[in-house]
C-alpha positions in Angstrom: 6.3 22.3 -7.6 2.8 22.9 -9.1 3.6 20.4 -12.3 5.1 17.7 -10.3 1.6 17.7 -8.0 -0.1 17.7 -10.8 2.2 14.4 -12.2 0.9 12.4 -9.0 -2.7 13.4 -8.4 -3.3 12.1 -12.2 -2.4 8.7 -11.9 -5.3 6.9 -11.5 -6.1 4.6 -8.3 -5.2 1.0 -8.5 -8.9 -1.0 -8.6 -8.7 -4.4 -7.0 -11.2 -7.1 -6.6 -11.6 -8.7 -3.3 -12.2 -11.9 -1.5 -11.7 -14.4 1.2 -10.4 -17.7 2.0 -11.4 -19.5 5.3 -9.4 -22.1 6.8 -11.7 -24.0 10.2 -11.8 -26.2 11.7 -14.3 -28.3 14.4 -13.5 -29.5 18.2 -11.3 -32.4 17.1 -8.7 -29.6 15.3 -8.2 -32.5 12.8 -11.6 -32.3 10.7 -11.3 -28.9 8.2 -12.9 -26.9 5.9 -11.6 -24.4 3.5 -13.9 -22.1 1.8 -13.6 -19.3 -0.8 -15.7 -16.3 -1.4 -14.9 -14.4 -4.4 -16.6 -12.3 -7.0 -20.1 -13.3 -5.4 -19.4 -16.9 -5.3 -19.3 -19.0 -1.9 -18.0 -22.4 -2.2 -16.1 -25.2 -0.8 -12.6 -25.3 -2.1 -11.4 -28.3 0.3 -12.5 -30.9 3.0 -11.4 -33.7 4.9 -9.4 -34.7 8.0 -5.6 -34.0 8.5 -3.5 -36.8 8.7 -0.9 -35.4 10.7 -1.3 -32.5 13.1 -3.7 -29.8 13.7 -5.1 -27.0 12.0 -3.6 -24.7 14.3 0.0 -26.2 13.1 -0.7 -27.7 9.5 -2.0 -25.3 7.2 -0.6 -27.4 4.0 -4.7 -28.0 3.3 -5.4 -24.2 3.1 -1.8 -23.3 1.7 -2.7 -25.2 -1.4 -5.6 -23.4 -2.4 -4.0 -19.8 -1.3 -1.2 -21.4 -3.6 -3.7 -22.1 -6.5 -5.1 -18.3 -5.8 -1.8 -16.9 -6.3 -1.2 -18.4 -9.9 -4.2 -16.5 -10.6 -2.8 -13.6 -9.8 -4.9 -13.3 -6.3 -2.4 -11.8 -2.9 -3.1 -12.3 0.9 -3.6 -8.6 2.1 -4.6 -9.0 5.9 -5.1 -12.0 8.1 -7.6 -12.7 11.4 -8.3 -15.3 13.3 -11.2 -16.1 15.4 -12.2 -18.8 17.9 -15.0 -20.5 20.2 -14.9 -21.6 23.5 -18.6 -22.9 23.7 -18.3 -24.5 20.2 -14.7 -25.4 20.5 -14.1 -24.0 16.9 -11.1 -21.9 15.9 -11.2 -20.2 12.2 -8.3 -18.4 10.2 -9.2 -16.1 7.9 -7.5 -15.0 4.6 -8.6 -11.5 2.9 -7.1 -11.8 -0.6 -7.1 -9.3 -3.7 -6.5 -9.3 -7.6 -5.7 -6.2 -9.4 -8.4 -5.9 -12.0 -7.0 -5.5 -15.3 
């Protein structure tokens, strides 16, 4: 019993590196944004206005870059979403993590 905890306190803790994607949008629910923050870096990943839908029901602007994430090796761990109803905003958020090597 001893040896066999011994075999699973020595593996060593999987490290990860974090970050997160946001997917928002403004009042119109057409107009988006899509922002990454990884490894100390913010920036703007995409931008523009849906042509069909809403952000609340088209995600195919935030999907792609989540898409381009996960060729990288990068996985969606949790979700959250959070809205306005003085600035008529609503945000999805992404928490994503790589397995450092």
């Amino acid at each position: 019993m001893f040896l066999l905890m011994l075999s699973f306190t020595g593996k060593a803790q999987e490290k990860y590196e974090y970050g997160q994607v946001a997917y928002g949008a403004n009042s119109t629910l057409t107009r988006y944004l899509v922002t990454t923050s990884i490894s100390g870096e913010f920036k703007t990943a995409d931008n523009g206005t849906l042509a069909e839908g809403y952000v609340t029901n088209n995600a195919l602007p935030v999907n792609k870059v989540l898409n381009e994430l996960a060729e990288k090796g990068w996985e969606v761990y949790s979700t959250q979403t959070s809205g306005s109803n003085n600035t008529n905003t609503i945000t999805f958020y992404f928490y994503i993590r790589k397995k450092k090597s």
